[in-house]
Backbone as XML, in Angstrom:
<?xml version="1.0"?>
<chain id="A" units="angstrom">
  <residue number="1" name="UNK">
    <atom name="N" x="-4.771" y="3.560" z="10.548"/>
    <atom name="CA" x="-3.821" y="2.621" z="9.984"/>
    <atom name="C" x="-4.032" y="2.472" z="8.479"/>
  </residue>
  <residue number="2" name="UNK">
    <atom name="N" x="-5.112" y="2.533" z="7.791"/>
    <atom name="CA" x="-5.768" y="2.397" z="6.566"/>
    <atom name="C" x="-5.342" y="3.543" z="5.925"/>
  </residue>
  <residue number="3" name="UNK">
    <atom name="N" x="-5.229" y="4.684" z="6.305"/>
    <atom name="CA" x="-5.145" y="5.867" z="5.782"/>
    <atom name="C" x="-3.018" y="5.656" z="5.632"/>
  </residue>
  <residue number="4" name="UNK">
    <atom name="N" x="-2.428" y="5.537" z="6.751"/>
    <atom name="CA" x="-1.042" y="5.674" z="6.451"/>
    <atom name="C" x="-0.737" y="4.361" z="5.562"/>
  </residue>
  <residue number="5" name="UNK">
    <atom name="N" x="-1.336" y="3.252" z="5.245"/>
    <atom name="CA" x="-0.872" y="2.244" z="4.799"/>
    <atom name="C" x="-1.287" y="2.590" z="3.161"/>
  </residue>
  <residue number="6" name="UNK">
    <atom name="N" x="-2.279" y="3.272" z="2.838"/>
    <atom name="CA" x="-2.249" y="4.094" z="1.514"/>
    <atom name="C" x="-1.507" y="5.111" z="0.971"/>
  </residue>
  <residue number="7" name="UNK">
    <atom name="N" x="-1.394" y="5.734" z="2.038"/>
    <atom name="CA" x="-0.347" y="6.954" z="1.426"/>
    <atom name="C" x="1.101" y="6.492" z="1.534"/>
  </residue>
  <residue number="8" name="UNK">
    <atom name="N" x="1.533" y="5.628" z="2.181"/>
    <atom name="CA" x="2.818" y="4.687" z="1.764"/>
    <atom name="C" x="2.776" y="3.645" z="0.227"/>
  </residue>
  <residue number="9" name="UNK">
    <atom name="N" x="1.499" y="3.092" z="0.199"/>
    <atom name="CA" x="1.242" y="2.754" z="-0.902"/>
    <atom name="C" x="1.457" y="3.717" z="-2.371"/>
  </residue>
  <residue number="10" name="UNK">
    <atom name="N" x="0.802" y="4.785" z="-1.957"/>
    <atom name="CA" x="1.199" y="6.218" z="-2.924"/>
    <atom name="C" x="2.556" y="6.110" z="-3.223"/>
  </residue>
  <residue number="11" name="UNK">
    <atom name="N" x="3.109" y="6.385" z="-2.163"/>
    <atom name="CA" x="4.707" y="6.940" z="-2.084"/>
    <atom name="C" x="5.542" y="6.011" z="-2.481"/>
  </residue>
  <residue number="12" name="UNK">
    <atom name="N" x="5.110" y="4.961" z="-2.654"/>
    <atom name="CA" x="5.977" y="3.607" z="-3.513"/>
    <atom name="C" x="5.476" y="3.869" z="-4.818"/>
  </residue>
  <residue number="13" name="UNK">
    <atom name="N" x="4.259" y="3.904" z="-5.027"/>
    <atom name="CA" x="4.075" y="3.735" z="-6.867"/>
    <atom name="C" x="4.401" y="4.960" z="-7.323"/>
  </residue>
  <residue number="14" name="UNK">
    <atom name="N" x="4.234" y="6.574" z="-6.575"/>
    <atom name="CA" x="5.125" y="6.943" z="-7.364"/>
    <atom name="C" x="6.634" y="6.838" z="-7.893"/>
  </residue>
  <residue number="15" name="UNK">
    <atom name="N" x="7.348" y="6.176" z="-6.359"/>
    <atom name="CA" x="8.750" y="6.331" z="-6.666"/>
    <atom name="C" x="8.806" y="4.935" z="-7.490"/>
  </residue>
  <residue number="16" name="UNK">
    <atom name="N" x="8.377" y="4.038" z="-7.864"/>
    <atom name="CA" x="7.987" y="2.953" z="-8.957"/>
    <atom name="C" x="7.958" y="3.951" z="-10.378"/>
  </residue>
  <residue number="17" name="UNK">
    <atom name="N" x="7.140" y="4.680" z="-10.295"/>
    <atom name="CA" x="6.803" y="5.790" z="-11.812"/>
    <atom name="C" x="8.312" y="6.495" z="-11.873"/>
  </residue>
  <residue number="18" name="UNK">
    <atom name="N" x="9.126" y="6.629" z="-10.906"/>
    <atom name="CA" x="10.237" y="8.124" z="-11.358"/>
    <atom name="C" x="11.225" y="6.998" z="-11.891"/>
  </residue>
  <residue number="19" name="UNK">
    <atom name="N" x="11.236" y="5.538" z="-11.160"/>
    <atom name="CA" x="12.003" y="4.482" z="-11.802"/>
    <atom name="C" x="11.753" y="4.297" z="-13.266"/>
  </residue>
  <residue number="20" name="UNK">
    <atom name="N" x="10.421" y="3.665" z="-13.053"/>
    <atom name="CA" x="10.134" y="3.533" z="-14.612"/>
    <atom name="C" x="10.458" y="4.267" z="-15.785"/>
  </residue>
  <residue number="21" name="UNK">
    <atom name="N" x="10.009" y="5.657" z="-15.317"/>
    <atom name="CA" x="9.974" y="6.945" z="-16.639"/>
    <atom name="C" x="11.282" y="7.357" z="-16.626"/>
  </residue>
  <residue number="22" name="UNK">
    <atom name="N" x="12.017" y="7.481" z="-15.480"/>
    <atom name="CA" x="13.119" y="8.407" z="-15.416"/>
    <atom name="C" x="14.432" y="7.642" z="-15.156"/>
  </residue>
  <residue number="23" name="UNK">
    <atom name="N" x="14.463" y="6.774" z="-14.881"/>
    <atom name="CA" x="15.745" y="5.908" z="-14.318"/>
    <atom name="C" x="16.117" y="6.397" z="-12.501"/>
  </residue>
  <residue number="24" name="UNK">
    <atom name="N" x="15.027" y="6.889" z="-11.765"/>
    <atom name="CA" x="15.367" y="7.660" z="-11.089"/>
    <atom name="C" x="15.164" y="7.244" z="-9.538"/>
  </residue>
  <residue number="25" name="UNK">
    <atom name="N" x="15.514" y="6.789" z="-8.756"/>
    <atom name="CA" x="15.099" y="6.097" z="-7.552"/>
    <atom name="C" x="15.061" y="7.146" z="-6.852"/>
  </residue>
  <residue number="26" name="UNK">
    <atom name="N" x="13.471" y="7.578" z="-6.026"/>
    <atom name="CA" x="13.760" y="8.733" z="-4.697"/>
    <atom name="C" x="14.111" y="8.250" z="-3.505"/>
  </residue>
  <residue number="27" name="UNK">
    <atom name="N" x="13.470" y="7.457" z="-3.493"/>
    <atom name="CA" x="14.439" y="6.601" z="-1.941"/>
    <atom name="C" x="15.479" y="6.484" z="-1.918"/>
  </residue>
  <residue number="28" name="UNK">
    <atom name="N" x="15.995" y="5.432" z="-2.478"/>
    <atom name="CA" x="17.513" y="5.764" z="-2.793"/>
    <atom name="C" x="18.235" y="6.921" z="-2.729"/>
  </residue>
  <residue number="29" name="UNK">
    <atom name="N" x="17.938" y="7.749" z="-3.814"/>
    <atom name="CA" x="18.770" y="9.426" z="-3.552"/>
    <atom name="C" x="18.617" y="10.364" z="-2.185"/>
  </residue>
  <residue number="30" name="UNK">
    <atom name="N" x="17.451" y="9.428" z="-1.512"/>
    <atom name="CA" x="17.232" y="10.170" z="-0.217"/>
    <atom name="C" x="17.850" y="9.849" z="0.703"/>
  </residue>
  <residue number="31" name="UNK">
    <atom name="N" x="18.005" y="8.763" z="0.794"/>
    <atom name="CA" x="18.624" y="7.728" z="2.015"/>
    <atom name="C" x="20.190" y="6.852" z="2.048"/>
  </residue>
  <residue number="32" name="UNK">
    <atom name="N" x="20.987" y="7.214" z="0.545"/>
    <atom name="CA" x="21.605" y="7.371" z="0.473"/>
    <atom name="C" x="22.161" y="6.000" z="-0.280"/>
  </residue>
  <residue number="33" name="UNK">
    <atom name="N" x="21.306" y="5.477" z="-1.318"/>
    <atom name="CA" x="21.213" y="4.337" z="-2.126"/>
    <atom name="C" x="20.154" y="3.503" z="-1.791"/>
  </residue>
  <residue number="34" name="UNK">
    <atom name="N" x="20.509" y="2.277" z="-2.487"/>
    <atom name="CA" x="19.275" y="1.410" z="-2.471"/>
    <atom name="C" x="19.718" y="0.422" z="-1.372"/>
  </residue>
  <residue number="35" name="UNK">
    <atom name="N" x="21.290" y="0.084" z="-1.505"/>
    <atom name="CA" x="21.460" y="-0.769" z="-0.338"/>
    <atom name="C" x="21.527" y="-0.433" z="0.865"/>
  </residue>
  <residue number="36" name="UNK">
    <atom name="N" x="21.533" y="0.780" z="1.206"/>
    <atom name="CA" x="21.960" y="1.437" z="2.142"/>
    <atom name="C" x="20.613" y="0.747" z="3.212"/>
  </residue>
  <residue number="37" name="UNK">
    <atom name="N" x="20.922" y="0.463" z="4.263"/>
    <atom name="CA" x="19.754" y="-0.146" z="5.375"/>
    <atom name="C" x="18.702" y="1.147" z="5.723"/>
  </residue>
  <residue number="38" name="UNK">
    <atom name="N" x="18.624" y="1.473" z="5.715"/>
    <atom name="CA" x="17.446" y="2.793" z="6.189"/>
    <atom name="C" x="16.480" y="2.862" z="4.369"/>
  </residue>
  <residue number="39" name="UNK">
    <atom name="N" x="16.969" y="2.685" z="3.744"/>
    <atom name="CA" x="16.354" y="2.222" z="2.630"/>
    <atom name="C" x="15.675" y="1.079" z="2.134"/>
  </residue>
  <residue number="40" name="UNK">
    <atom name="N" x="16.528" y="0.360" z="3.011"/>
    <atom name="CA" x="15.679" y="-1.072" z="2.730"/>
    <atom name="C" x="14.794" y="-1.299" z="3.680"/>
  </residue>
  <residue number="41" name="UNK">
    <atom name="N" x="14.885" y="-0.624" z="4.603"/>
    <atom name="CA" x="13.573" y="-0.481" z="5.899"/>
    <atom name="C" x="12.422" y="0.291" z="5.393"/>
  </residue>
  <residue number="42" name="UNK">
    <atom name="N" x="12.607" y="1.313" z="4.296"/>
    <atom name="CA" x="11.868" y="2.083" z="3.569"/>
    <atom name="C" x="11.192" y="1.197" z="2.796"/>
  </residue>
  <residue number="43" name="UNK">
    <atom name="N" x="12.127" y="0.376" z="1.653"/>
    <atom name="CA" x="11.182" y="-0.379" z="0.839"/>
    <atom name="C" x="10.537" y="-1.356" z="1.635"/>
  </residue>
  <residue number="44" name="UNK">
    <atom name="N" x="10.756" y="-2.242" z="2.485"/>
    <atom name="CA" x="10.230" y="-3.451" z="3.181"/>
    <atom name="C" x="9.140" y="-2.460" z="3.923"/>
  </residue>
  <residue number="45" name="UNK">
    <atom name="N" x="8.440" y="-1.462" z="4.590"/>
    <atom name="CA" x="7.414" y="-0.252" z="5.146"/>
    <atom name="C" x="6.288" y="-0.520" z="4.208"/>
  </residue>
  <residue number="46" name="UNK">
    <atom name="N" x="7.148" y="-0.321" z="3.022"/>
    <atom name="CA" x="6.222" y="0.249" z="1.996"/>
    <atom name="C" x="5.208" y="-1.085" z="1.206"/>
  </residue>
  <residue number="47" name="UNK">
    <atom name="N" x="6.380" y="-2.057" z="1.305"/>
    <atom name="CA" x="5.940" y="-3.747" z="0.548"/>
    <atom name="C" x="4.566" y="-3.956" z="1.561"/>
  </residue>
  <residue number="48" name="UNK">
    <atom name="N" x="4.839" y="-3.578" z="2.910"/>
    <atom name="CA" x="4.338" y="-4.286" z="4.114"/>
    <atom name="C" x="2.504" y="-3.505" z="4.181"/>
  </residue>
  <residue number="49" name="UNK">
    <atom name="N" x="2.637" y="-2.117" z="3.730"/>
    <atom name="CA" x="1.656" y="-1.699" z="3.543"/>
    <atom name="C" x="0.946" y="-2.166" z="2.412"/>
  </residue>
  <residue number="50" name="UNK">
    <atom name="N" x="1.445" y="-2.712" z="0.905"/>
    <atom name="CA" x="0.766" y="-2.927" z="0.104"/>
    <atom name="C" x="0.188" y="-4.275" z="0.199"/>
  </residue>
  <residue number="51" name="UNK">
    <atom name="N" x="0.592" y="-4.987" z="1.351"/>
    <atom name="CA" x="0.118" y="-6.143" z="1.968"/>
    <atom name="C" x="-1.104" y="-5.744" z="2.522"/>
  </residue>
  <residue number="52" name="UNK">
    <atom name="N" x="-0.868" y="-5.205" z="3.336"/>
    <atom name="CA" x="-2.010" y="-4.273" z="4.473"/>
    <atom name="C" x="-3.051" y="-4.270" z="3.406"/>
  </residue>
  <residue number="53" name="UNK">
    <atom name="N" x="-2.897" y="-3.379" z="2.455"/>
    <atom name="CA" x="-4.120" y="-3.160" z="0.972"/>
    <atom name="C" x="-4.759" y="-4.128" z="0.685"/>
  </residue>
  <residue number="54" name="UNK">
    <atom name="N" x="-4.185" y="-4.732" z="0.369"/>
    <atom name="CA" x="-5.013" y="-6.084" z="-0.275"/>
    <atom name="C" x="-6.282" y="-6.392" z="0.636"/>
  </residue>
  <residue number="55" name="UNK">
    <atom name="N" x="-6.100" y="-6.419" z="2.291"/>
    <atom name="CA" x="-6.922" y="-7.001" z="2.894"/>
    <atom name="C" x="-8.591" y="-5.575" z="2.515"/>
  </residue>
  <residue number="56" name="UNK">
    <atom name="N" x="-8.262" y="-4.760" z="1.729"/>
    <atom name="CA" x="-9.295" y="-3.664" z="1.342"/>
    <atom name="C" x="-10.412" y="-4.252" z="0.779"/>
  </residue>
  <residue number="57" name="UNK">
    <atom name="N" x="-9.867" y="-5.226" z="-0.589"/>
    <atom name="CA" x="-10.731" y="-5.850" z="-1.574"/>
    <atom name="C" x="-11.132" y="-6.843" z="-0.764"/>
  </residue>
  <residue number="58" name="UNK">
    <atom name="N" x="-10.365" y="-7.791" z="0.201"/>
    <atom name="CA" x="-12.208" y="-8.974" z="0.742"/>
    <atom name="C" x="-13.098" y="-7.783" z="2.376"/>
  </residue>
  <residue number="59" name="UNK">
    <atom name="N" x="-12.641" y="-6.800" z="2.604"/>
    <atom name="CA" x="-12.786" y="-5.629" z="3.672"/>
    <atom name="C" x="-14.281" y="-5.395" z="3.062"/>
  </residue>
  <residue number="60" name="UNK">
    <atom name="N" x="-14.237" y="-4.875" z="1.617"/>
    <atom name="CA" x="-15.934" y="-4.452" z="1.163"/>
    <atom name="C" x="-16.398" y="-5.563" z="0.703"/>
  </residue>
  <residue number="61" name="UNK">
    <atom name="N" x="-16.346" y="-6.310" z="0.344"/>
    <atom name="CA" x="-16.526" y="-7.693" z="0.020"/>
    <atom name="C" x="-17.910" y="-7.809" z="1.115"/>
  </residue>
  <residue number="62" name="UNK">
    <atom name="N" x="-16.757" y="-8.282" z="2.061"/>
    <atom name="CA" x="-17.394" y="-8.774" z="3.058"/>
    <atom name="C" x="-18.612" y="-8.033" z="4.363"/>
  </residue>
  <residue number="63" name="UNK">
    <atom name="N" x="-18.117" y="-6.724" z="3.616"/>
    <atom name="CA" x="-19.265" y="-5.854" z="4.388"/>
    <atom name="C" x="-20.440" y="-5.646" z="3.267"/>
  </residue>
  <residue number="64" name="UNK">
    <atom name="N" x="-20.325" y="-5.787" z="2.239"/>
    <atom name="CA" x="-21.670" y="-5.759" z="1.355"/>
    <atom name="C" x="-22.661" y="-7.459" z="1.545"/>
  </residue>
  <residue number="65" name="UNK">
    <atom name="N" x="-21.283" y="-8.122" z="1.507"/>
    <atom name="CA" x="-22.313" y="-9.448" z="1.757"/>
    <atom name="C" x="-22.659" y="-9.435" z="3.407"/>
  </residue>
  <residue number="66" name="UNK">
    <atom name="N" x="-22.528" y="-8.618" z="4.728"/>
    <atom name="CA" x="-23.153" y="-8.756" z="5.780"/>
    <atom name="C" x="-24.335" y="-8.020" z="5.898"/>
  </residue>
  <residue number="67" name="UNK">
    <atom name="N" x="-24.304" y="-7.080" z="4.805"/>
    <atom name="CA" x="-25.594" y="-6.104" z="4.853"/>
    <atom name="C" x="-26.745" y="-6.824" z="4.227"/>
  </residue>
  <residue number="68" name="UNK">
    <atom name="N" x="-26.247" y="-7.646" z="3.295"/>
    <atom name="CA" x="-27.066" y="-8.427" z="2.480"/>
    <atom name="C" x="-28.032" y="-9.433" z="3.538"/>
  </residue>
  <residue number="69" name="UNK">
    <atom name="N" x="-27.019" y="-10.258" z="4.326"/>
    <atom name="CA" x="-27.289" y="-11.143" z="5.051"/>
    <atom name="C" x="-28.770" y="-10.261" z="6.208"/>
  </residue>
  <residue number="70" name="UNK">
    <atom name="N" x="-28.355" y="-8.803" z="6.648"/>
    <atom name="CA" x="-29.317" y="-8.322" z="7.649"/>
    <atom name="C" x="-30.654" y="-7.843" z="7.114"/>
  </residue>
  <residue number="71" name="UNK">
    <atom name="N" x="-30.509" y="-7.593" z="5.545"/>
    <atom name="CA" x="-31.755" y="-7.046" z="5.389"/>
    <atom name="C" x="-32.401" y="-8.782" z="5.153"/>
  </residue>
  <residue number="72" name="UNK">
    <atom name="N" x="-31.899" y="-9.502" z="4.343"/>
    <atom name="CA" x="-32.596" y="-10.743" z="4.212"/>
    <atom name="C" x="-33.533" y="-11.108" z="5.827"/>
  </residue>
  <residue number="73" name="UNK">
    <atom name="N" x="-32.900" y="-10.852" z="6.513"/>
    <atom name="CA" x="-33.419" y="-11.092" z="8.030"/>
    <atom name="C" x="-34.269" y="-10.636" z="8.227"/>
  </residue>
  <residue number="74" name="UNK">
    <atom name="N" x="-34.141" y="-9.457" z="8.109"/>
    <atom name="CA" x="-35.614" y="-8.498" z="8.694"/>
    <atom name="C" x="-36.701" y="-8.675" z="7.350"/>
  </residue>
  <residue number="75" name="UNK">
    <atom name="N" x="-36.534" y="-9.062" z="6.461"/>
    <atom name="CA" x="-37.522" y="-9.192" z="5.140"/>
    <atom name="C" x="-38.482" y="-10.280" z="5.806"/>
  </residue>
</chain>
């Protein structure tokens, strides 16, 4: 799940970069605009994974502070 919720993450910031640099939406030109519903199921996929991400940064967080917690134990 970690692995597809990144490479959707990918696949938004680039098509974010072809916007930015180029005026150029790939979703859109793929799916047949931006309003078009199969597109907006595309962008809302993609929002939903960069949600998913976030939970990455307290993910090591929280596994460096449990390792912390086990060696303190056995010390």
């Amino acid at each position: 799940m970690n692995k597809l919720a990144l490479v959707l993450l990918v696949i938004g910031g680039l098509n974010w970069g072809l916007v930015g640099l180029f005026g150029f939406d790939l979703v859109a030109w793929l799916f047949g605009g931006s309003g078009a519903v199969i597109s907006r199921i595309v962008y809302v996929i993609i929002a939903l994974s960069a949600i998913w991400c976030i939970s990455f940064f307290f993910k090591d967080r929280a596994n460096n502070i449990g390792r912390g917690r086990r060696a303190e134990a056995r010390s």
